[in-house]
Each structure stands twice: as C-alpha cells, then as structure tokens.
PAROTI-434305 format. One record per residue (C-alpha): residue in three letters; residue number from 1; x, y, z. Coordinates in steps of 0.2 Angstrom, whole numbers, padded with zeros to 4 digits. Example, Ala and Ser with C-alpha at 12.3 -4.5 7.8 and 13.67 -1.06 7.14 Angstrom:
// residues 2
   rest    nr    east   north      up
    Ala     1    0062   -0022    0039
    Ser     2    0068   -0005    0036
END
This chain:
// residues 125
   rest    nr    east   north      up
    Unk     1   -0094    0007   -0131
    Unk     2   -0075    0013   -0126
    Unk     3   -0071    0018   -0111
    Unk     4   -0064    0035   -0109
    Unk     5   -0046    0037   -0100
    Unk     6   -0054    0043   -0085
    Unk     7   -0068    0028   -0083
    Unk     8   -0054    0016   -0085
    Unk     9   -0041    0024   -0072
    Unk    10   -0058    0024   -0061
    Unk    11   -0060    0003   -0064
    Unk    12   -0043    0001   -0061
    Unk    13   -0043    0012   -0044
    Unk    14   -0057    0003   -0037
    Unk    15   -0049   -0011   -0041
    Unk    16   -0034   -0008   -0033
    Unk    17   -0042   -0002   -0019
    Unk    18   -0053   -0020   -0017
    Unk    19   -0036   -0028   -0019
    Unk    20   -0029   -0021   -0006
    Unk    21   -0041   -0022    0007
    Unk    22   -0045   -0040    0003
    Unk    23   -0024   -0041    0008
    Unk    24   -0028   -0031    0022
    Unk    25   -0040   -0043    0029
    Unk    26   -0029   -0060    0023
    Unk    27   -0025   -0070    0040
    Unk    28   -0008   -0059    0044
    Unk    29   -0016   -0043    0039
    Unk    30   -0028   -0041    0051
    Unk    31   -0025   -0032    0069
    Unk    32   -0008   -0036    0076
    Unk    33   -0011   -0050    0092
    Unk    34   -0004   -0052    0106
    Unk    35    0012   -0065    0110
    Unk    36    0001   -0073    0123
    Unk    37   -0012   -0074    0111
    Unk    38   -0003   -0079    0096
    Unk    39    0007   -0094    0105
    Unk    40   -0008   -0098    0117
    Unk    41    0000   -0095    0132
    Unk    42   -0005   -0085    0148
    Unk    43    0012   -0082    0148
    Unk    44    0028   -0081    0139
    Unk    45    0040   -0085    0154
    Unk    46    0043   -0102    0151
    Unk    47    0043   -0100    0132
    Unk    48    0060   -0103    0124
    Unk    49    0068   -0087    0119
    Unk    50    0068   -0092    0100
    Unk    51    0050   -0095    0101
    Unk    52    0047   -0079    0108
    Unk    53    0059   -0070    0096
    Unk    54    0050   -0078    0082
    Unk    55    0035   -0072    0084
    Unk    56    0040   -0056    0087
    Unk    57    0048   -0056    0068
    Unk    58    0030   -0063    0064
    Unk    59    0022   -0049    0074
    Unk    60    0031   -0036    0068
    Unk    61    0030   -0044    0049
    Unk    62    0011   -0041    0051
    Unk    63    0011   -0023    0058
    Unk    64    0021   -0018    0046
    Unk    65    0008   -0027    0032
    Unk    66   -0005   -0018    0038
    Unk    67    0003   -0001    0039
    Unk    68    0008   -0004    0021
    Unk    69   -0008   -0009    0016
    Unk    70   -0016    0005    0024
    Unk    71   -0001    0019    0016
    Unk    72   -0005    0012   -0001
    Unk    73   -0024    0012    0000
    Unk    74   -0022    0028    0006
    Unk    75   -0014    0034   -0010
    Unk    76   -0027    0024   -0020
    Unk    77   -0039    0035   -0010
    Unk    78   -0030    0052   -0016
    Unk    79   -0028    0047   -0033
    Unk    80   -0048    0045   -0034
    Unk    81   -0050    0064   -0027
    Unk    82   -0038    0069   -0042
    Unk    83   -0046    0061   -0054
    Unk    84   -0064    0070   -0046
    Unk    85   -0053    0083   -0049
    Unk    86   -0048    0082   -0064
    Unk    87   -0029    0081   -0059
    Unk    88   -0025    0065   -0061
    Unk    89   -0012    0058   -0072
    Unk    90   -0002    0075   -0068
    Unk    91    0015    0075   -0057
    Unk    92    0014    0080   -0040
    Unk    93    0030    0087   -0043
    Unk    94    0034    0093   -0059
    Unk    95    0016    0095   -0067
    Unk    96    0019    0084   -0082
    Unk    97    0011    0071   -0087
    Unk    98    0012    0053   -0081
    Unk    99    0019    0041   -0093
    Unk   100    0000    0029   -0097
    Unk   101    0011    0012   -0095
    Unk   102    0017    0019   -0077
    Unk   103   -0002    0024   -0074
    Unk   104   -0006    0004   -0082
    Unk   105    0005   -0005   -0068
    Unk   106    0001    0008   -0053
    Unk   107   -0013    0017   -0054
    Unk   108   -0011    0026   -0040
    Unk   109    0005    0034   -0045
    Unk   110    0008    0053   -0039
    Unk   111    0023    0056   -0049
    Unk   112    0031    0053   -0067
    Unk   113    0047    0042   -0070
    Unk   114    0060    0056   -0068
    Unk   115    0053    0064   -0054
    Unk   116    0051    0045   -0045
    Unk   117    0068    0042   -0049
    Unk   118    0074    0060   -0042
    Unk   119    0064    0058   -0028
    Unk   120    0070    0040   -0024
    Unk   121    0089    0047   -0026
    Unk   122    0086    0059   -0013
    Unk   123    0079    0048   -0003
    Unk   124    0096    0038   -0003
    Unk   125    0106    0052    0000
END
C-alpha cells in the first residue's frame, strides 16, 4: 500500500522530531552546568584563567545546542499542526507551494526556496 503525501511528511516529522530530542539529551545537550560542577571545583579561584575560559566556550557551546535544538523541535512541532491543518507544504510567506525535494531534506520548512532566499537576504541587510 503507498503512503500518501501527507502519511509520509507525518513519518518524516516524527522522525525529525525523535532526532532531535535524542541530540537534545546527547551528553552536551542536556542542562547547562555549573563551572564548579563542570571542573569539580568548589571554586574557580585557583583555576587558571584558560581553564576557566574554556569551559565557558564549552558552556556556552552547549547552551546554545540546546536552545537550537529546542528552536528546531519547535518548528517540527508547527509543521505537525499544519499538516492537522491541512496547511502544510504552503509558504508561510508567499502561499505557494514548497518545492517536495526542499520538503525531502527539511521537513519542517515554513517557506519555499525564493522566499527563504529573500528572507535570508534581508536578514543580512
């Protein structure tokens, strides 16, 4: 039996949405720790400088992992209302449809080709 387009953009949601939270909780993606707890100091006074700057970079490294993660399952999460919607594969932004191969790679996607390319661009600007 085939799968219809919407069945398949479902599997491949759920998917995603698995993948991501398996990153989530990969050692790194978890809650951010403490310096004293990530060196194993009581305190960081008689740690050298570069220790303590690297695992800041570390730190922040994983913040900003988990706030990514959490961003992208996010959209993952919005994609699944559009398709209970019957909106999804539709540009947010123009109302065309988006390109299958686009929806192949990133399921999740809220917006066709040109209008990410747009967006991006005046993002830069």
């Amino acid at each position: 039996m085939d799968e219809t387009r919407e069945e398949v953009a479902r599997r491949r949601l759920l998917a995603r949405r698995a993948e991501l939270r398996a990153a989530r909780g990969a050692p790194g993606g978890g809650e951010p720790r403490s310096i004293g707890e990530a060196t194993g100091e009581l305190s960081t006074y008689d740690n050298h400088p570069a220790d303590v700057a690297t695992e800041t970079t570390v730190r922040a490294q994983e913040v900003a992992f988990r706030d990514g993660a959490r961003r992208a399952i996010e959209r993952v999460e919005a994609a699944l209302r559009r398709l209970d919607q019957g909106t999804y594969g539709r540009c947010l932004r123009c109302g065309g449809p988006i390109e299958e191969g686009r929806l192949a790679v990133l399921p999740e996607a809220e917006l066709c080709a040109g209008c990410a390319r747009a967006s991006e661009r005046e993002e830069l600007s």
